[in-house]
Every structure is written in C-alpha cells, then in structure tokens.
C-alpha positions in Angstrom: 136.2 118.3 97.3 138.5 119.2 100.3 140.9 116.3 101.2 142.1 115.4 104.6 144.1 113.1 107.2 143.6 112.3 110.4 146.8 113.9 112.6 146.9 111.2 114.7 151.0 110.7 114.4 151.1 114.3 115.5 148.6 114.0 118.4 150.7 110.9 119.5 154.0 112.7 119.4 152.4 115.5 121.4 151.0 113.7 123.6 153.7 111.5 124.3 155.8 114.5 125.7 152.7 116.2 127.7 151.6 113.0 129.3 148.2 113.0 128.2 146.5 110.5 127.2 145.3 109.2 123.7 141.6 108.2 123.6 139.9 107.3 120.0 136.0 107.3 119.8 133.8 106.5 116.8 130.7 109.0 115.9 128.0 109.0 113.4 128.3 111.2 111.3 126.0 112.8 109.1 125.9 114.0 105.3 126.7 117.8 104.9 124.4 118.5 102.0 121.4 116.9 100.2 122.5 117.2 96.5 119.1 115.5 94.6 116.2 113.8 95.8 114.2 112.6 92.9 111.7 110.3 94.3 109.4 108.0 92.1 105.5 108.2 92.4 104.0 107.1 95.4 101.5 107.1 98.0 103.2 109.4 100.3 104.7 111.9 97.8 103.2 115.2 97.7 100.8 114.1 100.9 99.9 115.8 104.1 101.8 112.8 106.2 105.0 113.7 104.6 104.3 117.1 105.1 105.0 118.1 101.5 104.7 122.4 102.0 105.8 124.4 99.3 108.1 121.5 97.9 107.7 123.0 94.2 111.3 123.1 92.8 114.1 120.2 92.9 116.1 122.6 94.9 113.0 123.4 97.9 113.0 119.4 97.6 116.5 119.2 98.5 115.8 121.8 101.4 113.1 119.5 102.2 114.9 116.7 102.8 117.1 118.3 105.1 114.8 119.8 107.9 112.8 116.0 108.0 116.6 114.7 108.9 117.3 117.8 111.0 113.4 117.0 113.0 114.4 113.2 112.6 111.6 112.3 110.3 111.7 110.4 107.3 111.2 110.9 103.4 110.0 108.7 101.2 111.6 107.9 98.0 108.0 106.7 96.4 108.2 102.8 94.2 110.9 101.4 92.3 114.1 103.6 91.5 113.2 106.7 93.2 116.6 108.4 95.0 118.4 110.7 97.5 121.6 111.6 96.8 123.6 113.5 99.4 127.5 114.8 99.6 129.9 114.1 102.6 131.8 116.7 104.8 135.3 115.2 104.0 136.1 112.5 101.8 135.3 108.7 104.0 138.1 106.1 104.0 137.8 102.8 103.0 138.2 101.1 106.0 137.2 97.2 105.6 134.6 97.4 108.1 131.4 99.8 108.3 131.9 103.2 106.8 128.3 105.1 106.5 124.9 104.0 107.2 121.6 104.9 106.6 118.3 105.5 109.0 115.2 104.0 108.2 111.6 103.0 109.4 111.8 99.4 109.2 109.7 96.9 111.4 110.2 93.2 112.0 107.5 92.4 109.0 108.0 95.9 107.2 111.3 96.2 105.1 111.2 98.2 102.0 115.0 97.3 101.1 116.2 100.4 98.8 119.7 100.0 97.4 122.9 101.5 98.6 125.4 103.8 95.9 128.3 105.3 96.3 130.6 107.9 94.1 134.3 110.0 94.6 134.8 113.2 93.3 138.5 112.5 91.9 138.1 115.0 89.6 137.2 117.9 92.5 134.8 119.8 90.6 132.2 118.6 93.0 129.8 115.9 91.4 129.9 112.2 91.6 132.4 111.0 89.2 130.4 107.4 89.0 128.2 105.3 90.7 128.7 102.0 92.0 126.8 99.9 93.7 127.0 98.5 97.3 126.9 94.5 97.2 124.2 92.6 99.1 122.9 89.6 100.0 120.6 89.6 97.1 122.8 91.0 94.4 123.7 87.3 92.8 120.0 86.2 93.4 118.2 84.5 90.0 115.5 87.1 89.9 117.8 90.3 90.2 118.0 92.3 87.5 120.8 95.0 86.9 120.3 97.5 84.0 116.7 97.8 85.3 114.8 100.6 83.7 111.3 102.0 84.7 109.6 105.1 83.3 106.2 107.0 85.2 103.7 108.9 83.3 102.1 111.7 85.1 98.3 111.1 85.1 96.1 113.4 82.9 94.3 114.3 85.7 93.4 114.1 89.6 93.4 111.6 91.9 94.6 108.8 89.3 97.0 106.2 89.5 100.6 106.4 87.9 101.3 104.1 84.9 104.4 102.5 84.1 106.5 101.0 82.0 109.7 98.9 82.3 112.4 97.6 79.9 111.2 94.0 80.6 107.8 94.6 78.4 105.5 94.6 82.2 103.7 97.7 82.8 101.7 98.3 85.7 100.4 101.6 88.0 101.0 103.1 91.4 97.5 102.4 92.9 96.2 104.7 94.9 95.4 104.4 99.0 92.1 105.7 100.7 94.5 106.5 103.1 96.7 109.0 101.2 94.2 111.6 99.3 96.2 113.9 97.9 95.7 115.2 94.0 98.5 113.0 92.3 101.6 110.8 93.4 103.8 112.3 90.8 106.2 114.2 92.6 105.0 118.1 92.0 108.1 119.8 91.5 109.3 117.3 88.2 108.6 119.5 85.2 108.7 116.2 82.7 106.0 114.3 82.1 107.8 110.9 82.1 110.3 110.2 84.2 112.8 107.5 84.4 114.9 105.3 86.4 117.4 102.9 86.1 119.2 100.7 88.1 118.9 97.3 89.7 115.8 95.4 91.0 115.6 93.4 93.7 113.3 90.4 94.4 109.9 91.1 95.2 109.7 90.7 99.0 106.0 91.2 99.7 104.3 87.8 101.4 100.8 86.7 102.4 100.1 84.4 105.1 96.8 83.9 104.9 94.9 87.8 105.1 98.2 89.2 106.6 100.7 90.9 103.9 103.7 91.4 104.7 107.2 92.8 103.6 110.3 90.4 104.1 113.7 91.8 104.9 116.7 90.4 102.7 119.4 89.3 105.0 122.2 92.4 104.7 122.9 95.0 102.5 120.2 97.2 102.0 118.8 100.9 103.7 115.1 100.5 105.4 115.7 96.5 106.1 115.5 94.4 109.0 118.3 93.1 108.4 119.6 90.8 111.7 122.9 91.3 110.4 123.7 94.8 109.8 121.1 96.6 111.3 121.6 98.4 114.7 119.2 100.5 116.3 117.4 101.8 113.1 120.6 101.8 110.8 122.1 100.0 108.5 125.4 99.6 107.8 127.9 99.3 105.0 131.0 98.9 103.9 132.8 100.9 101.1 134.6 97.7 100.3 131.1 96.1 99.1 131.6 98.4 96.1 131.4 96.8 92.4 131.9 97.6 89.0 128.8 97.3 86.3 130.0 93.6 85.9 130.2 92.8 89.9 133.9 93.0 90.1 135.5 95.0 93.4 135.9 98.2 92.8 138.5 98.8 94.9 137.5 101.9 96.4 140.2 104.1 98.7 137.4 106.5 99.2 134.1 108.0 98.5 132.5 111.4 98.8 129.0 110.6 97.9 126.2 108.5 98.7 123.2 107.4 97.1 119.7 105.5 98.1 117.0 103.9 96.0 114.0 102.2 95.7 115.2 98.5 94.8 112.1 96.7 94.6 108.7 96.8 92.2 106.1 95.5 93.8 102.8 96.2 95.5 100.2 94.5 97.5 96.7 95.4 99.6 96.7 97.7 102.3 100.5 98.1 102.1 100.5 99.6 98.5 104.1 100.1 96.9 107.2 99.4 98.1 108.9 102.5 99.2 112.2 103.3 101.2 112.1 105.6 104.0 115.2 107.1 104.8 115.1 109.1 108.0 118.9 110.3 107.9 122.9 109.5 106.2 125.8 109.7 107.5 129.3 107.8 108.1 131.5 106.5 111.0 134.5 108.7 111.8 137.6 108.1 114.3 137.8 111.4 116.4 141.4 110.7 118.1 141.6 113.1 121.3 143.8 113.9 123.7 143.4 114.4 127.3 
C-alpha cells in the first residue's frame, strides 16, 4: 500500500518566508474500502430492517456495507465472531494517543462490545499481513477466552434457528425473534454450510434486574460500547499502541493499514436475542497541517 509523510517541515519553511500562518486541525477520517464483511448468524442478517437487497455474493456484501456507511446506517455483524474488515487510504501512524475509531448504536443499557483488530501491509501486496488485537479493559478478565472458536450450521430449512458449536464442548442456537421474520439468519451469500470463527470471547454482559434485561458496557476498549471512557458522540476510540501479540505482549506497532471489528461476546437473552455489534462507520484521526 502507498506510503506517505506529512510535509509539515516544508509547509513550515514556506510559510515562514510568506508570512502565513501554520494552523493544524484533526479530522475523522474514514476507511477507503470495505475489504470482507462476513457476519455470523443473526436476527438482523438477511432481514427487511437491515435492508438486505440483492446482497447475494461476498463482494455485493462488501458494496453493501459501504452505501449503509455512505446513508450513515449501521450493519450488523450477527453473534459471536462475526466481522468487517476494511482498508485505510494511507497507512495511520502510531501516535500514542487515539488513532481510528469506530461508529456504533450503543445506548446507556445497550452495548454489544465487538472487538477491535488491526493489520500492516509490510509486504505491499495489499492484504493484512497479521492481525492483532486491540487491548481492553476486559482482555485480562478470568472469564476471557482467547483462541475462541465457534462454528454455525445452516438450518435444513426455513424459519429455524442456527446451531452451534464451540471449542469449549457448549453448543447452543441463534433463536429466532417474532420481530425479525425473514427465511433464515444464515447470512445468504456464504456458500459453506458451516462456518467458523475464531478469536477471543468476552464476558457475557447481558443482566436482569428483575423483568428488565439489559446489556452492560465494559469500561474501554471495545466498538458499539458505552464506554464513559472512550466513547464520544457515538464512537469509540483507540489507540494503535493497545496492540498485542497472541501472548499479550506490545506489539509495537509504527503503523497499520487495516482494521478489523467483531462480535466479542456469546450470549443471548429475551426480547434482546443475540449479542450483535452494530457498526455504523470506520475511520481514523489525521493532522491536516494548513497554511493560511
């Protein structure tokens, strides 16, 4: 992927013998292209809320993706380990503070925490070398567990839940919502017949207070939480420098030219259903240096 530096040394210089003045602003912004979005099963895949039309191939799902960020509306990325993966403009620095965010839906007793990823492309062929995953305030928690695997068998027929499997020996289903009607959960345009995720899993964050479910936000690190940390406006934050390795040391990252969202928790509950993350749009904070 195309390299780049900020010519602010040059702007200086320039400016310093015009006169003008130097002013620096920082702007969201957002990821050039959609590369995959592979969502799990779930109650809003392939539904008339989500407005699913014609979404039939992996590539018409990428396409997808990007006129509900262009009309700022969100997609879902269905239960545990479904993703959206998406490839910056321009490599982003590394700069110790916030770097990219992502959008999401999230209410003061709605989170559906989805975990952040990020990849370079050292190589410059134009994939994601390797992933590695953002840090967060749950990532050192007793009941998460990395190497997490999940896989979803498409139902034999209509308007049947989704079973699944993990690599823990639980199984389970995607139950389905009066609410959300359409013929199957499975996303339509993945050809397989099983399909599987790995990754890590969060906590379960679903509550009851008497006949009130709710959906607890962790306290920073994740897309789609209300986190009182990170959050601002309807994004979250992070920081490239959160980066680890598989065994949770830094990974030292310079820079990264891809991002990644998913699903991080497995749970369900009445009249919320699964645990999905919404992501309604990805991007990064850039410097724009200008002179005047």
């Amino acid at each position: 992927m195309k390299k780049y530096a900020f010519p602010f040394a040059a702007l200086l210089l320039a400016a310093c013998n015009s006169g003008e003045e130097i002013t620096t602003t920082e702007i969201m912004e957002p990821v050039a292209t959609i590369i995959e979005y592979t969502p799990a099963p779930g109650q809003f895949i392939n539904g008339t809320l989500g407005r699913f039309d014609d979404v039939d191939t992996p590539d018409k799902a990428c396409r997808y993706v990007e006129k509900r960020f262009a009309a700022k509306e969100w997609v879902s990325l269905g239960g545990w380990g479904g993703y959206i993966e998406a490839a910056f403009a321009e490599p982003v620095p590394n700069t110790g503070g916030y770097d990219i965010y992502v959008l999401g839906n999230s209410m003061d007793t709605s989170s559906e925490p989805g975990i952040v990823w990020v990849a370079q492309d050292a190589d410059g062929d134009g994939k994601p070398d390797k992933w590695y995953e953002l840090k967060g305030s749950e990532y050192d928690h007793a009941n998460t567990i990395r190497g997490y695997e999940v896989t979803y068998t498409r139902p034999a027929g209509d308007n049947q839940p989704v079973a699944w499997t993990d690599n823990q020996r639980n199984s389970g289903e995607i139950e389905r919502i009066d609410e959300h009607k359409q013929a199957t959960y499975y996303p339509l345009w993945i050809a397989q017949d099983e399909l599987t995720f790995t990754g890590s899993r969060l906590p379960d964050n679903i509550e009851r207070i008497g006949d009130l479910w709710t959906a607890k936000a962790y306290m920073w690190g994740y897309a789609d939480n209300y986190s009182t940390i990170d959050r601002k406006g309807m994004a979250n934050r992070f920081r490239i420098s959160d980066a680890v390795t598989h065994d949770g040391a830094p990974a030292n990252l310079m820079q990264i030219d891809f991002i990644r969202v998913q699903t991080g928790v497995n749970a369900q509950a009445p009249l919320i259903g699964e645990i999905s993350t919404e992501v309604c749009g990805l991007g990064c904070y850039r410097t724009v240096t200008k002179s005047n």
